[in-house]
N, C-alpha and C positions, 0 to 999 in steps of 0.2 A: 596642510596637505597630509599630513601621516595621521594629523586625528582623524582628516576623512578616510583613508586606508582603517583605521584601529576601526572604526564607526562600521565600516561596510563587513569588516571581518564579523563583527559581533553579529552585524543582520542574518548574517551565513547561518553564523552560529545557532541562532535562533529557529532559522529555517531548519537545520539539519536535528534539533529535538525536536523540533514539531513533527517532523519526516518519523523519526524514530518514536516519538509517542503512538504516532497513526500507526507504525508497522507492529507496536507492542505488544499486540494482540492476535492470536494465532488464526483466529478468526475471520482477522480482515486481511492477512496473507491468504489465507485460502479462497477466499473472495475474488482477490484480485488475479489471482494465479486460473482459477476458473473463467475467469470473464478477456482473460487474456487470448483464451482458445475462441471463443465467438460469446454473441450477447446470450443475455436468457433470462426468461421472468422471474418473479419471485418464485413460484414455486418451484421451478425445476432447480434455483439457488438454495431451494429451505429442503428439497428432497436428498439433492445430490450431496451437498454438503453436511447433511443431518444438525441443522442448526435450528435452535429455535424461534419460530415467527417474531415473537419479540423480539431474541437478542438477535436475529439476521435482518430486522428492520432497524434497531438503532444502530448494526455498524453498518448498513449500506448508509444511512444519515450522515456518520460521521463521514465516510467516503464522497457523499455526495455534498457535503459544506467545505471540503477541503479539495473538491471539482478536482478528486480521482478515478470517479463514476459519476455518470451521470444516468437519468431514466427517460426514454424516449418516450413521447406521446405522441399518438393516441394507445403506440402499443405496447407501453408497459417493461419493456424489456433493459434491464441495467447494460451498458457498455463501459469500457474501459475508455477516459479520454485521454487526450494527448499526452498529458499531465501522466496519467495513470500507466501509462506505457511506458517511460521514462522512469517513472517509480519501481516499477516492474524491474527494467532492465538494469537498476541500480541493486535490487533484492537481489539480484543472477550475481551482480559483479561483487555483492557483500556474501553472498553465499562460497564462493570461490576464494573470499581471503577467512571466512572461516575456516573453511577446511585445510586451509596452510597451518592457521595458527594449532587448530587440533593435531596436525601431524607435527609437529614444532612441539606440542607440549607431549606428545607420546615418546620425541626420539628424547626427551629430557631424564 
């Protein structure tokens, strides 16, 4: 019984780099942070964002193989999925114990 506790902690564990490898990238937080407001094509992703076509097509890729976005057809438009929302509001909750640990190491 506790190697399967030790076993499923490690799964976490796994999960939570993967999470953090995909967030790595300033690029695919803005992404996501964008598509949180409503969907939008490539273009208005590669205008608004000033990214470029190449690199704002392999991080929607990555996004889209780890089903934090997905792209609707016939119209083209990336959305943030369920998955992606949740990732989202975990950025909100990591963002707010940053800014603890920044004031924490200011009153130092």
């Amino acid at each position: 019984m506790v190697q399967n506790q030790i076993l499923k902690k490690s799964e976490d564990y796994d999960l939570v780099a993967n999470i953090c490898k995909i967030l790595g990238n300033v690029n695919r937080i803005r992404i996501i942070t964008r598509l949180e407001k409503e969907s939008c094509s490539f273009g208005e992703l590669m205008k608004e964002l000033a990214i470029n076509p190449k690199v704002l097509n392999d991080h929607l890729n990555v996004l889209i193989a780890n089903k934090i976005v997905v792209k609707s057809y016939p119209y083209g438009v990336y959305t943030l999925t369920p998955i992606g929302h949740v990732i989202k509001q975990g950025m909100e909750a990591l963002n707010s114990y940053i800014t603890r640990v920044k004031y924490v190491i200011k009153e130092e």
